[in-house]
LUMTIMI-157370 format. One record per residue (C-alpha): residue in three letters; x, y, z; residue number from 1. Coordinates in steps of 0.2 Angstrom, whole numbers, padded with zeros to 4 digits. Layout:
<sites>
+-----+-------+-------+-------+-----+
:   r :    xx :    yy :    zz :   k :
+-----+-------+-------+-------+-----+
: ALA :     X :     Y :     Z : NUM :
...
+-----+-------+-------+-------+-----+
</sites>
This chain:
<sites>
+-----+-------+-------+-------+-----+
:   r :    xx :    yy :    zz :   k :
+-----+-------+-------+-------+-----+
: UNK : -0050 : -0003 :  0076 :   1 :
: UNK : -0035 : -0008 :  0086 :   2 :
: UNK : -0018 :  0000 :  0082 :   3 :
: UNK : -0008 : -0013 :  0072 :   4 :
: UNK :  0003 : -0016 :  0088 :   5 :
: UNK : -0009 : -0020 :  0098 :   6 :
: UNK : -0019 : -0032 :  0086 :   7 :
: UNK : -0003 : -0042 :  0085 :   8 :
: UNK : -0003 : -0042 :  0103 :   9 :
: UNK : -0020 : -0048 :  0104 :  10 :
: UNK : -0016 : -0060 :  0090 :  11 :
: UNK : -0001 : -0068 :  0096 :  12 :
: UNK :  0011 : -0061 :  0086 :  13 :
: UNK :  0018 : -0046 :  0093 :  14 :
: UNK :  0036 : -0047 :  0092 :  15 :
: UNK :  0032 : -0052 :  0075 :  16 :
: UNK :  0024 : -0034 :  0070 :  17 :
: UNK :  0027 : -0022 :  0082 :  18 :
: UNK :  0025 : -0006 :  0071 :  19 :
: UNK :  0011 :  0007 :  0071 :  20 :
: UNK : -0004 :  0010 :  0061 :  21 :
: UNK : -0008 :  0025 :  0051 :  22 :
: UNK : -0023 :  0027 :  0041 :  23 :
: UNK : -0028 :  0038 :  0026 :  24 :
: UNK : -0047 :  0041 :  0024 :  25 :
: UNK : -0054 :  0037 :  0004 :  26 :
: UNK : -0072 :  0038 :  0001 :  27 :
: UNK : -0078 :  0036 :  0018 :  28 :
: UNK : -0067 :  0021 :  0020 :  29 :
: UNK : -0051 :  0017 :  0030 :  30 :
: UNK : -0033 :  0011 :  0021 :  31 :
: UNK : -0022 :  0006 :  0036 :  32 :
: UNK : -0003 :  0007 :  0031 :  33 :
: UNK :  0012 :  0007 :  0043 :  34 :
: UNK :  0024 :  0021 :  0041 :  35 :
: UNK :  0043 :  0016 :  0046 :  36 :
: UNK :  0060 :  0026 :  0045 :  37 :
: UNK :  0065 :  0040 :  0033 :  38 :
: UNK :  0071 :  0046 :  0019 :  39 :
: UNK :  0069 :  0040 :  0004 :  40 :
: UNK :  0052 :  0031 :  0000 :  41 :
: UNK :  0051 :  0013 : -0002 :  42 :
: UNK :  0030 :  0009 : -0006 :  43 :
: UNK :  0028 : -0009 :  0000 :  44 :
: UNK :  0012 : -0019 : -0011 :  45 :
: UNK :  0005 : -0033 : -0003 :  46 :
: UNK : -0005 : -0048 : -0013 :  47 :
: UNK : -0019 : -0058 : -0010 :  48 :
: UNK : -0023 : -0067 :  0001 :  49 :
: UNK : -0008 : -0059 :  0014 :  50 :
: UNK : -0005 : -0040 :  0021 :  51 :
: UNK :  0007 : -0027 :  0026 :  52 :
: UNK :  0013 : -0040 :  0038 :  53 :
: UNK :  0021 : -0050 :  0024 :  54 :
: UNK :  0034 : -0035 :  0022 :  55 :
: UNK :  0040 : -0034 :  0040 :  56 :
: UNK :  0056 : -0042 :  0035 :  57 :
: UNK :  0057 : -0027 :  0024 :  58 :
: UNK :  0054 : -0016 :  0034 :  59 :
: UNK :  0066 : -0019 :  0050 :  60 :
: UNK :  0078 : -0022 :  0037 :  61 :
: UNK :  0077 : -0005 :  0026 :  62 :
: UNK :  0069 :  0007 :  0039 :  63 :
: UNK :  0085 :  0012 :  0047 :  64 :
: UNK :  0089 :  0020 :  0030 :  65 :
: UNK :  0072 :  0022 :  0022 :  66 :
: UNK :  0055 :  0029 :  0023 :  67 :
: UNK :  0047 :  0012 :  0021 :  68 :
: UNK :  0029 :  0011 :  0020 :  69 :
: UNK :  0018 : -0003 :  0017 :  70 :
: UNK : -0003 : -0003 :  0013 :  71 :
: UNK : -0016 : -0015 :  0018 :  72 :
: UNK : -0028 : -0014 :  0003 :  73 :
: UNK : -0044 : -0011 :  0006 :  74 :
: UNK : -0054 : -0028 :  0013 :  75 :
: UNK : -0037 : -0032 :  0021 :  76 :
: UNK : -0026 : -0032 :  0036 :  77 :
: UNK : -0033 : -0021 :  0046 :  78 :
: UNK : -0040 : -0009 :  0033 :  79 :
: UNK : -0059 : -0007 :  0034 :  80 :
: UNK : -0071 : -0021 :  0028 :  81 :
: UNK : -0086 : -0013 :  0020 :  82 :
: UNK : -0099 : -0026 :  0014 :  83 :
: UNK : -0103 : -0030 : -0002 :  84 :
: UNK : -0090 : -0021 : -0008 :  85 :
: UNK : -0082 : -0025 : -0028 :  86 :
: UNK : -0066 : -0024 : -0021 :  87 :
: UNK : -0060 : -0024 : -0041 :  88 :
: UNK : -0043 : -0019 : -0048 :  89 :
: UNK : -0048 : -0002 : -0053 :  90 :
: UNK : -0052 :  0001 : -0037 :  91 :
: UNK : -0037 : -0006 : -0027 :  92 :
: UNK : -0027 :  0006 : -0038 :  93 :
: UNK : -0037 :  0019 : -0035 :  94 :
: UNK : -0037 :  0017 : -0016 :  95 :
: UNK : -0016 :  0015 : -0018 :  96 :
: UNK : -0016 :  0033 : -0031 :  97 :
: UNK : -0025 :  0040 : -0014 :  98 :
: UNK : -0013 :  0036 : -0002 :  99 :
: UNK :  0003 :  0043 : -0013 : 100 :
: UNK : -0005 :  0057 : -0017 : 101 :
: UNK : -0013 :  0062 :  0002 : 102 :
: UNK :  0004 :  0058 :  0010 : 103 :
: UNK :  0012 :  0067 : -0005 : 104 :
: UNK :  0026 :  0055 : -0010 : 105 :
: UNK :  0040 :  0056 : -0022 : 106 :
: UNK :  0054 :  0048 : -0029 : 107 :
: UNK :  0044 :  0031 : -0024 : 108 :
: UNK :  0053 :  0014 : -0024 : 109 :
: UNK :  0039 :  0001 : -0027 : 110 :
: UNK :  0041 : -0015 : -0022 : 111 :
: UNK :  0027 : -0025 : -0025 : 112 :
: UNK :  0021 : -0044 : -0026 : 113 :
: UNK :  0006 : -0054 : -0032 : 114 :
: UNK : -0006 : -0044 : -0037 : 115 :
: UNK :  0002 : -0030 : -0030 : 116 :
: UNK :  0012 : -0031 : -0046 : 117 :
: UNK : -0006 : -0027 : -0055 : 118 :
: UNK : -0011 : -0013 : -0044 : 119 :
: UNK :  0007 : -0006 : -0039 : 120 :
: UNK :  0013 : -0003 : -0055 : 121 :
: UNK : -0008 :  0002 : -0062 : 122 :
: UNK : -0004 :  0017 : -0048 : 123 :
: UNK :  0013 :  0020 : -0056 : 124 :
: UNK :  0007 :  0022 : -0075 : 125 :
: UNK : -0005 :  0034 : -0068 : 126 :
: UNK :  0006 :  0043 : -0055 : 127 :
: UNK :  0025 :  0041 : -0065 : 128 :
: UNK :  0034 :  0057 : -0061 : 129 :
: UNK :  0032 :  0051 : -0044 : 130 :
: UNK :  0039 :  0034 : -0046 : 131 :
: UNK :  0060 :  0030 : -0048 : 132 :
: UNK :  0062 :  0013 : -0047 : 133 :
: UNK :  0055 : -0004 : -0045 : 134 :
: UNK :  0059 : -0021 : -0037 : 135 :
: UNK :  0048 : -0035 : -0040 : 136 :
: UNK :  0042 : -0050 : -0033 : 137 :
: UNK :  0035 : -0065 : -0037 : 138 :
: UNK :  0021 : -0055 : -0047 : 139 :
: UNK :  0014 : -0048 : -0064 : 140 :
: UNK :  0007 : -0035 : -0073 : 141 :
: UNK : -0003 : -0040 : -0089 : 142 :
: UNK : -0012 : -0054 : -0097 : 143 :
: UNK : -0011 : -0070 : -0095 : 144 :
: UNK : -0019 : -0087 : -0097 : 145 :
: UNK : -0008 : -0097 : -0081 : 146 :
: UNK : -0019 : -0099 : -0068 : 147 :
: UNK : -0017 : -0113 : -0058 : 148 :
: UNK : -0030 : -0128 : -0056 : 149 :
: UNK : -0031 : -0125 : -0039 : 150 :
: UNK : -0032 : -0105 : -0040 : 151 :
: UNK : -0048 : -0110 : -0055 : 152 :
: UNK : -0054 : -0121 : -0044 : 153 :
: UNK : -0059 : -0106 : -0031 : 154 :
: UNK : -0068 : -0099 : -0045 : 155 :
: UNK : -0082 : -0109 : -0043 : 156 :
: UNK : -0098 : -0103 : -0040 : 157 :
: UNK : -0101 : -0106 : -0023 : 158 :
: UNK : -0090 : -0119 : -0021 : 159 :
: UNK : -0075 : -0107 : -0020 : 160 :
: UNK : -0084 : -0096 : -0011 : 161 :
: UNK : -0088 : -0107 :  0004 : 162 :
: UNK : -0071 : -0114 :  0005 : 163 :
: UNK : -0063 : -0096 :  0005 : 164 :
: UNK : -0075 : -0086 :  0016 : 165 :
: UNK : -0083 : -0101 :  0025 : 166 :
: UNK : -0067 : -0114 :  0028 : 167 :
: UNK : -0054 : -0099 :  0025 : 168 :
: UNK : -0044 : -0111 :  0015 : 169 :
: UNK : -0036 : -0100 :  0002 : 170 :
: UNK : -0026 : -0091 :  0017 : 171 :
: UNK : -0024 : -0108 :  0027 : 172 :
: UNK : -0018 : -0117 :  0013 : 173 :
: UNK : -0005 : -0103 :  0009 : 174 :
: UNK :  0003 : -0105 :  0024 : 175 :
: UNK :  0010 : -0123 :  0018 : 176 :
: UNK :  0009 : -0123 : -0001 : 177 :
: UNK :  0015 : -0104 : -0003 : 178 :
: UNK :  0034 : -0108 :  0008 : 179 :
: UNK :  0047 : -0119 :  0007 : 180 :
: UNK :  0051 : -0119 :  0023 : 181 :
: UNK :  0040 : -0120 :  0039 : 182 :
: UNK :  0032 : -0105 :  0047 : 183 :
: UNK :  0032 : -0101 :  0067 : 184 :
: UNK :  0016 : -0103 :  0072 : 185 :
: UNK :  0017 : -0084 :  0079 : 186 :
: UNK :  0019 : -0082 :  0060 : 187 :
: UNK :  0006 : -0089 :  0055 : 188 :
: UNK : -0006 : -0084 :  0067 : 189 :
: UNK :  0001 : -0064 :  0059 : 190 :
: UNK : -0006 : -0071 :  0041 : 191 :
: UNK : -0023 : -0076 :  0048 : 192 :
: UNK : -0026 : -0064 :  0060 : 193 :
: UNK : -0036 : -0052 :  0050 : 194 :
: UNK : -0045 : -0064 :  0041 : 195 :
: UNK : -0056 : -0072 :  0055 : 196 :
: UNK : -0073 : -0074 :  0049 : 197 :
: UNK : -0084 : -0074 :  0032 : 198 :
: UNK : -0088 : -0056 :  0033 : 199 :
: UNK : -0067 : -0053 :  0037 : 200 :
: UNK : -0061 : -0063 :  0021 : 201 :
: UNK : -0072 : -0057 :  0007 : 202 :
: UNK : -0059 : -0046 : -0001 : 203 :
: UNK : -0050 : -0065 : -0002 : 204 :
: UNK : -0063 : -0070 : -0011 : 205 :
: UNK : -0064 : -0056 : -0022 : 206 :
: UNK : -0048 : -0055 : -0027 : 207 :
: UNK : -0046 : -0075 : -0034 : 208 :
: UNK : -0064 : -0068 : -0043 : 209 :
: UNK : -0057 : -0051 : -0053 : 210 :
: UNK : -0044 : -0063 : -0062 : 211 :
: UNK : -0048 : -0058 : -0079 : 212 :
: UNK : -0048 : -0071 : -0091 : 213 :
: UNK : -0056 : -0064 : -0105 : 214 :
: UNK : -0061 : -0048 : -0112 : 215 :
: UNK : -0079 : -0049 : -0104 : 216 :
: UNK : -0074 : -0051 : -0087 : 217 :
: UNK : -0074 : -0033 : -0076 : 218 :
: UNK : -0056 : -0031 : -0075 : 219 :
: UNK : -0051 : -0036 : -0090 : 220 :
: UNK : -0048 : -0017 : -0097 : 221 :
: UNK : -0041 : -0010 : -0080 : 222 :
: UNK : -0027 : -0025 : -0084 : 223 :
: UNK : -0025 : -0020 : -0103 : 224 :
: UNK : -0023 : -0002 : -0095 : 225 :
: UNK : -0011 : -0007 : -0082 : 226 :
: UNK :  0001 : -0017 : -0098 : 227 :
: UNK :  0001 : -0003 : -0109 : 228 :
: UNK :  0007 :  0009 : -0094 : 229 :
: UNK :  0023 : -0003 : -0092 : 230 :
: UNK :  0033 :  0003 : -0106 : 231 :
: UNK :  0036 :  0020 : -0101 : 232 :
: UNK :  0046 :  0012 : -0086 : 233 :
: UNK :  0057 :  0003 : -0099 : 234 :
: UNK :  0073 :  0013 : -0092 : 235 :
: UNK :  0070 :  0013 : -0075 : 236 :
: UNK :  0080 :  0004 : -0064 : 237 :
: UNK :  0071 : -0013 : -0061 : 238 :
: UNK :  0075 : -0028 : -0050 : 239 :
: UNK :  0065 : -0044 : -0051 : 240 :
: UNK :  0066 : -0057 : -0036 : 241 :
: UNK :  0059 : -0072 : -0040 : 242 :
: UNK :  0057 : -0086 : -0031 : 243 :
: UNK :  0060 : -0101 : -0043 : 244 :
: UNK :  0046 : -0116 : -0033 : 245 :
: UNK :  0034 : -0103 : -0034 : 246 :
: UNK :  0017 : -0114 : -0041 : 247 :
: UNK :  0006 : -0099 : -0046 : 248 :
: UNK :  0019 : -0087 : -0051 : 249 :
: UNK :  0029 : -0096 : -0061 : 250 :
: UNK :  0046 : -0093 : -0072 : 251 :
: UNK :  0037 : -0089 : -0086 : 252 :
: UNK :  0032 : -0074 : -0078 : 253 :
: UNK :  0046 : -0069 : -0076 : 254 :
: UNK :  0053 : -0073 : -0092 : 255 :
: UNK :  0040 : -0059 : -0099 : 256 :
: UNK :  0047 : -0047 : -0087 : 257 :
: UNK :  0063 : -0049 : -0093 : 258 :
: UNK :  0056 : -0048 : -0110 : 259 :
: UNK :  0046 : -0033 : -0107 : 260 :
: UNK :  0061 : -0023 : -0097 : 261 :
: UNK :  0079 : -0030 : -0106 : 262 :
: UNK :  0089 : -0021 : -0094 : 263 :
: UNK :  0082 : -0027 : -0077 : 264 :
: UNK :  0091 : -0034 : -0065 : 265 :
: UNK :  0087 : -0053 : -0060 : 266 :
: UNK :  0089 : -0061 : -0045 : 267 :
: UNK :  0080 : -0080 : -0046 : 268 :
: UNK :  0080 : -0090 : -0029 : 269 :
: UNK :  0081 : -0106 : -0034 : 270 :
: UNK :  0074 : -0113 : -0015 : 271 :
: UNK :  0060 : -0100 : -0013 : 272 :
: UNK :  0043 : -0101 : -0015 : 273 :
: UNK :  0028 : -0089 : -0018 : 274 :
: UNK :  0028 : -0081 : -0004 : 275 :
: UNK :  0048 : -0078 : -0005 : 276 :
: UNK :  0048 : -0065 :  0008 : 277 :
: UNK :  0046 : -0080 :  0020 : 278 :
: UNK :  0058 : -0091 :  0012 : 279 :
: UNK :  0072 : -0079 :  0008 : 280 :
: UNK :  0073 : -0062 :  0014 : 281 :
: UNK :  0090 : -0066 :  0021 : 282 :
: UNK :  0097 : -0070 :  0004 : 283 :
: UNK :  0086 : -0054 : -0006 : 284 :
: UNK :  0089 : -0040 :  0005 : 285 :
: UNK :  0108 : -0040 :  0002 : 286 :
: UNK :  0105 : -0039 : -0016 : 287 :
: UNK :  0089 : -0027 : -0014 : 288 :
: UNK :  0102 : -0014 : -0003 : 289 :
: UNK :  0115 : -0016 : -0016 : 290 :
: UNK :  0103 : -0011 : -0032 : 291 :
: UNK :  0099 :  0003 : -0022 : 292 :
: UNK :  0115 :  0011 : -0019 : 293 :
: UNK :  0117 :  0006 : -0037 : 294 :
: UNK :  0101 :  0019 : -0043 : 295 :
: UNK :  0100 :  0032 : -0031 : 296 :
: UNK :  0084 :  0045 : -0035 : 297 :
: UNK :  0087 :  0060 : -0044 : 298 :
+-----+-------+-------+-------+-----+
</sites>
């Protein structure tokens, strides 16, 4: 597998990404991540359908100061692929609690988005003396009945199977419907770049498939698990980005955050969308710096 800068350079995005791949080894498999800066740990959580690249912003920004380290889950980026793989919940959090625990991190800053939320903070109810603080994104971590249409509609049997692995129009039609504002084309190219085939882009299925619903789907407990866990992290320092256009993870999601953690911080974008990293990393990374000079680590 190439090393991340060299893929980007392969890909067309170079200057875009030019960090350098490390890997952890779980259950015969390889988690990429990339590993920039140090001091204290800042865990970057990608969502579906994007990848460590989405952070970069984050991590030119904070690595000067930071130990900022970023995943690609398992089926992404430029983690391995395996076929027929579940690609579940349960087991994105179980691939994550195998990275902090081989690389031995403490004191850990989790930023997390999209389902990163889900999986991020699953790894932190099961691993919490080893996390201090949070900052999340345009995300969740429990139940909850807004889906989309157009996120149901990839659900379809078949249907939504073909237009995700076979047209790749879940990660295509991000790259317009998840921004406000127009991406490069080097950008883009960085989005799509792992994603370039039907066996490349099944974890992009997968993931629009393990929304649980209802009790019977697979996931359903491993999300009930993951809600139950937030409560302990009541008084930890908390900042929530939120990008107010955002179509799938709407303010109401945020409302419940706020709800579920009263003493969180808030930061809404009014001009942002989904994918806010994109849209308006100049305006959060002042106010992510500032909340973490606030709440230094023990």
């Amino acid at each position: 597998m190439a090393a991340a800068n060299q893929f980007a350079a392969e890909n067309g995005f170079a200057d875009e990404y030019p960090f350098e791949s490390h890997f952890v080894e779980v259950d015969g498999q390889k988690i990429h991540y990339i590993d920039e800066g140090s001091g204290e740990t800042i865990l970057c959580v990608h969502g579906n359908p994007t990848w460590s690249f989405a952070w970069r912003n984050v991590v030119r920004k904070l690595s000067d100061r930071y130990r900022v380290i970023a995943i690609d889950h398992l089926g992404c980026g430029l983690s391995s692929k395996p076929h027929g793989h579940s690609y579940s919940l349960a087991g994105h959090i179980s691939n994550l609690q195998s990275l902090v625990t081989q690389l031995d991190l403490n004191q850990i800053t989790l930023f997390a988005h999209d389902w990163g939320g889900a999986i991020g903070m699953g790894t932190a109810g099961k691993l919490p003396e080893r996390f201090s603080r949070f900052a999340l994104f345009n995300t969740a971590a429990f139940r909850s009945q807004n889906i989309p249409l157009r996120i149901a509609v990839c659900r379809i049997p078949f249907l939504g199977t073909f237009a995700l692995r076979g047209l790749n129009a879940f990660s295509r039609a991000a790259l317009t419907m998840a921004v406000e504002k127009p991406m490069t084309a080097a950008v883009k190219r960085g989005y799509l770049a792992p994603y370039n085939s039907w066996a490349n882009r099944a974890a992009v299925n997968a993931f629009v498939k393990d929304i649980p619903l209802r009790p019977s789907h697979p996931s359903w407990q491993t999300l009930v698990d993951v809600e139950a866990g937030l409560e302990q992290f009541k008084e930890h320092p908390m900042l929530l980005v939120w990008g107010e256009r955002d179509w799938c993870f709407t303010t109401k999601f945020l409302d419940e955050f706020e709800q579920r953690f009263p003493n969180a911080e808030t930061l809404r974008i009014p001009d942002g969308g989904h994918y806010v990293f994109e849209d308006s990393h100049e305006i959060f990374l002042p106010r992510v710096e500032e909340f973490l000079s606030q709440h230094p680590v023990a």
